[in-house]
Each structure stands twice: as structure tokens, then as C-alpha cells.
C-alpha positions as CSV (number, residue, x, y, z in Angstrom):
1,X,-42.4,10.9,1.6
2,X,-39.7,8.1,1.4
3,X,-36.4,8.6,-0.1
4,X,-33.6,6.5,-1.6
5,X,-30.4,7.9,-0.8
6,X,-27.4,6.1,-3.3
7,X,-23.8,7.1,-1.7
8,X,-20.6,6.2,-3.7
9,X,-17.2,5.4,-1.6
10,X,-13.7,4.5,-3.4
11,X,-10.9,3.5,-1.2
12,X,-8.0,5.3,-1.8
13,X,-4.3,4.7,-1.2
14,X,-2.4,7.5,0.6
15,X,1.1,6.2,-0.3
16,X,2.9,3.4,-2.5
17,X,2.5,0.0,-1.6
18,X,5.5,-1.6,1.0
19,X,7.2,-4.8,-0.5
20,X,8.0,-7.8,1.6
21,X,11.1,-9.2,0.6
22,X,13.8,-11.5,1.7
23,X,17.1,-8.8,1.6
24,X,20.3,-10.4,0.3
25,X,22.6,-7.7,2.8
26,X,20.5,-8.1,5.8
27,X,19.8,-11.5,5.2
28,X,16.4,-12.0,6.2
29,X,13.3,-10.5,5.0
30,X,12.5,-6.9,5.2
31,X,10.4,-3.6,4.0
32,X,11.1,-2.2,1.0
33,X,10.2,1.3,0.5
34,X,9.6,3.3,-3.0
35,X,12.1,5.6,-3.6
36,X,10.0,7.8,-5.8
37,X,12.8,7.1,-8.7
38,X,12.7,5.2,-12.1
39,X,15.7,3.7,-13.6
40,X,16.0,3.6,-17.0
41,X,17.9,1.2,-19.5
42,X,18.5,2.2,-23.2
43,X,20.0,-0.9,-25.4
44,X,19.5,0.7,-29.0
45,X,16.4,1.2,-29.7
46,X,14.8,-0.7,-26.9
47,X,14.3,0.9,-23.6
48,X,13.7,-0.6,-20.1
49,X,12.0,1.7,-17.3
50,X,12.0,0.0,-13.5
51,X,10.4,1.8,-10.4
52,X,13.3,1.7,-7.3
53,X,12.5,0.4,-4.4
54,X,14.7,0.5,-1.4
55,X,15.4,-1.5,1.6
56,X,14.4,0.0,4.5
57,X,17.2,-1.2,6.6
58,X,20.0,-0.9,4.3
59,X,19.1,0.5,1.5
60,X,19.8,-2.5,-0.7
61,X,18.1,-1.8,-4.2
62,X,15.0,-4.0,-5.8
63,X,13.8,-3.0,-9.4
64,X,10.2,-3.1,-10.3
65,X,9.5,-3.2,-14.1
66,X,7.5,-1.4,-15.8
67,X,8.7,-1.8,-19.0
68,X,11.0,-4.2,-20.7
69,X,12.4,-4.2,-24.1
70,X,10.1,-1.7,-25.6
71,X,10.4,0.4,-28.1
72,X,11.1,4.0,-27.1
73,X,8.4,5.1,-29.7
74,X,5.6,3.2,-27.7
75,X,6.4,5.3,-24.9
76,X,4.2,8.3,-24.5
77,X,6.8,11.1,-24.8
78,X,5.4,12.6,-21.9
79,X,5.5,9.7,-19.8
80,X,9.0,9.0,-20.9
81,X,9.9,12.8,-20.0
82,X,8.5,12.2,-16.9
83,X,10.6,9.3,-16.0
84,X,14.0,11.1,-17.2
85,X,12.9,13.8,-14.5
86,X,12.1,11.3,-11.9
87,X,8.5,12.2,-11.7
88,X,7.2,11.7,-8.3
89,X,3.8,11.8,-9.2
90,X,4.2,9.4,-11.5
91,X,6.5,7.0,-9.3
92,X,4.3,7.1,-6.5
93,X,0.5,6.3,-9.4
94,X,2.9,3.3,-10.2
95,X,3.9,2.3,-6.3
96,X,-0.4,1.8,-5.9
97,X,-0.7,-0.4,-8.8
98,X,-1.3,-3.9,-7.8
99,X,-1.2,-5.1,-11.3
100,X,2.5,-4.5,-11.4
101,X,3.1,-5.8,-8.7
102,X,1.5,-9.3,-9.1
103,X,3.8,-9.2,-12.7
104,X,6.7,-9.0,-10.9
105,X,5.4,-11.2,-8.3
106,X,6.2,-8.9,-5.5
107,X,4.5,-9.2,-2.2
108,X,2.9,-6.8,-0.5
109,X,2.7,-6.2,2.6
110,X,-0.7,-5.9,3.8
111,X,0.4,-4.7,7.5
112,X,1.9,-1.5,6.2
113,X,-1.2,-0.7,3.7
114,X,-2.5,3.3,4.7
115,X,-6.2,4.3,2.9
116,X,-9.2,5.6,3.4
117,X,-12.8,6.1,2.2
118,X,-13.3,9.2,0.0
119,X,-17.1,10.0,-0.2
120,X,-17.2,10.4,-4.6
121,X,-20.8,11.7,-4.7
122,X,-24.4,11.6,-3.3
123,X,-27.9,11.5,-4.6
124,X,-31.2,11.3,-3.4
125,X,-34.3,9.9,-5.1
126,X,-37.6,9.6,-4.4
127,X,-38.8,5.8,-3.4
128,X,-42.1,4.2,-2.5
129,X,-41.0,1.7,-0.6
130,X,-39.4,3.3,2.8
131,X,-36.5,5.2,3.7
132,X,-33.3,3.4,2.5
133,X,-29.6,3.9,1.5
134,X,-27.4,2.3,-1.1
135,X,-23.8,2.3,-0.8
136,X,-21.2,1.4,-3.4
137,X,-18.0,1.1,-2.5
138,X,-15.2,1.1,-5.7
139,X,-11.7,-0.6,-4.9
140,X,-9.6,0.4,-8.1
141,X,-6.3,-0.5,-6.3
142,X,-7.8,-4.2,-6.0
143,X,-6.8,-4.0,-2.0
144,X,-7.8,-7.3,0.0
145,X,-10.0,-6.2,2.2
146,X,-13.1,-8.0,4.0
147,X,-16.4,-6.8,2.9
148,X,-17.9,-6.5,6.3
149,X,-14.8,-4.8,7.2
150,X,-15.4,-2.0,4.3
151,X,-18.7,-1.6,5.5
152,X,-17.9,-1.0,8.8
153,X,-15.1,1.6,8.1
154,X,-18.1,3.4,5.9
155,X,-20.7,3.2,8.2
156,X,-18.5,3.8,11.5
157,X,-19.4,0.2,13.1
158,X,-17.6,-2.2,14.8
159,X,-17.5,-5.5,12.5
160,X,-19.6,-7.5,14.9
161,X,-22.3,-4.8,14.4
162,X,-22.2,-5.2,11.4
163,X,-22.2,-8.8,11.2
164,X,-25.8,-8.5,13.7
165,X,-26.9,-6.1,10.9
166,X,-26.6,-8.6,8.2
167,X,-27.5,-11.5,10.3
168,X,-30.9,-9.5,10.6
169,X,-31.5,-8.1,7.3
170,X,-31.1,-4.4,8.1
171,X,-27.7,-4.4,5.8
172,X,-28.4,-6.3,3.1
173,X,-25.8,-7.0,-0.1
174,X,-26.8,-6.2,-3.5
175,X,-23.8,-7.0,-5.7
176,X,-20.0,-7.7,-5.1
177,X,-17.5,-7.6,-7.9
178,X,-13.7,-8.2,-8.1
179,X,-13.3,-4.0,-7.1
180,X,-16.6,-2.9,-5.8
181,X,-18.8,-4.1,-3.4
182,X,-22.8,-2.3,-3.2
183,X,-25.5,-2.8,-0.3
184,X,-28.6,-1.1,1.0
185,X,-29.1,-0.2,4.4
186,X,-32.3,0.1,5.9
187,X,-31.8,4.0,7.4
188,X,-34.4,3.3,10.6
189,X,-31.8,0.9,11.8
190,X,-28.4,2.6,11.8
């Protein structure tokens, strides 16, 4: 009896993305670090909310905006609680998302990004046409990394395996999307 074994992956972020930035004390570029801290602005009834960021050198401040000139009742009064107490939960869910940071055209630094692969779940199906293995991979935090690179992480290969698996046909992809990438492996081969 044959099997078909679907695997699901997500890469997830074990700390707030590092900015890249060119620091106006140091005078060069440098690392900025999240300081797990919001600053908030009140100017009547519209409110603005940044995340702090810090130099890593000399602690010269960079404000990331989350919001700007919003009305306070928009605000999820739990969120906005949250923020007064200077949340770190919630500072560190807004240091991973990308989306904030392409809106306040911050670079990141790809060098200093730490993640792994967290296995999400695992079936297995009955299949009539030999043993084989689908893997999805999902990448909510829209991280730039290679394909053959993911799959290599996930299947414990060097990249040039994995390349000579593709090459061959015994990894073959099935669908790749802005954040997720799914292939099948043939399971005699790995």
C-alpha cells in the first residue's frame, strides 16, 4: 500500500526585525534594535502610536509608525491599552511585520534575520500512485528567502543536493506563491 504524506512548515521569526540605517550621532550606518516600547502622540482627538527603535551603538532613537492621525476611537481599546502599558508582546508582533516596515521604507537587515521551521501539522493519505510527500511551506512574515534554500532547511540538505534533486525530478515544485512555496518529494529518494 502507497501513501501520500502532506506536511505543512511556516517559518517563524524568533525576534523583531533589525533596521539598517544611516545614524545621524555615529555618522555612518548602523543596527537599530526594537526597544519593545511605543510612543504615543495625542493632538486632540487624533492620536499617533510609533514603535521605538534604538541604535545599537548609541542609542540614538528612530520611530516606526504605526499609526498617524487617527482617531482614538478606531483604536481597539485593548490595543490602545496595550500600548499605554508598553506591551511587549505587542511591540515585538509589530517588530516582525514586514508590511510596516516597507511603509515606512525601513530596511531591513537580512544578515541579522533569526527563524526557523515550525512543523504546523501532518497527514497521511492513501495514494495509488507510489510513496510520496508534499510539503508546504507558509512565509506570513514575507521573509526573502530562496526556495531551494527553504527546502533544504526542511529537508536537512545541503542546497546543491537539492538543486541535483530538482535537476532529476525527485523534488519536484507544485506551486509557489508570494508567502508559500509547495512541492512533492519522491520518498524512495531522500
Amino acid at each position: 500500500m502507497s501513501y501520500l504524506r502532506k506536511i505543512e512548515y511556516e517559518i517563524v521569526l524568533k525576534d523583531s526585525f533589525w533596521v539598517i540605517r544611516s545614524c545621524p550621532k555615529c555618522g555612518r550606518k548602523t543596527h537599530y534594535r526594537n526597544t519593545n516600547k511605543f510612543r504615543i502622540n495625542a493632538n486632540g482627538n487624533k492620536l499617533d502610536v510609533w514603535l521605538i527603535y534604538h541604535c545599537t551603538e548609541c542609542k540614538h532613537t528612530l520611530n516606526i509608525a504605526i499609526y498617524e492621525r487617527k482617531k482614538v476611537s478606531s483604536i481597539p481599546k485593548e490595543e490602545y491599552q496595550c500600548f499605554l502599558e508598553n506591551d511587549e508582546t505587542l511591540a515585538e508582533m509589530y517588530g516582525k511585520r514586514m508590511q510596516l516596515f516597507r511603509t515606512n521604507k525601513v530596511d531591513i537587515d537580512p544578515d541579522k534575520l533569526h527563524y526557523e521551521f515550525v512543523k504546523q501539522h501532518e497527514t497521511m493519505e492513501n495514494c495509488e500512485f507510489g510513496e510520496q510527500v508534499v510539503i508546504t511551506i507558509n512565509n506570513p512574515c514575507q521573509l526573502k528567502i530562496h526556495p531551494e534554500k527553504q527546502i533544504a532547511m526542511v529537508l536537512g540538505l545541503s542546497r546543491s543536493q537539492v538543486k541535483s534533486l530538482l535537476e532529476k525530478g525527485d523534488i519536484g515544485p507544485k506551486a509557489e506563491m508570494p508567502q508559500t512555496i509547495t512541492f512533492s518529494v519522491n520518498a524512495c529518494r531522500i
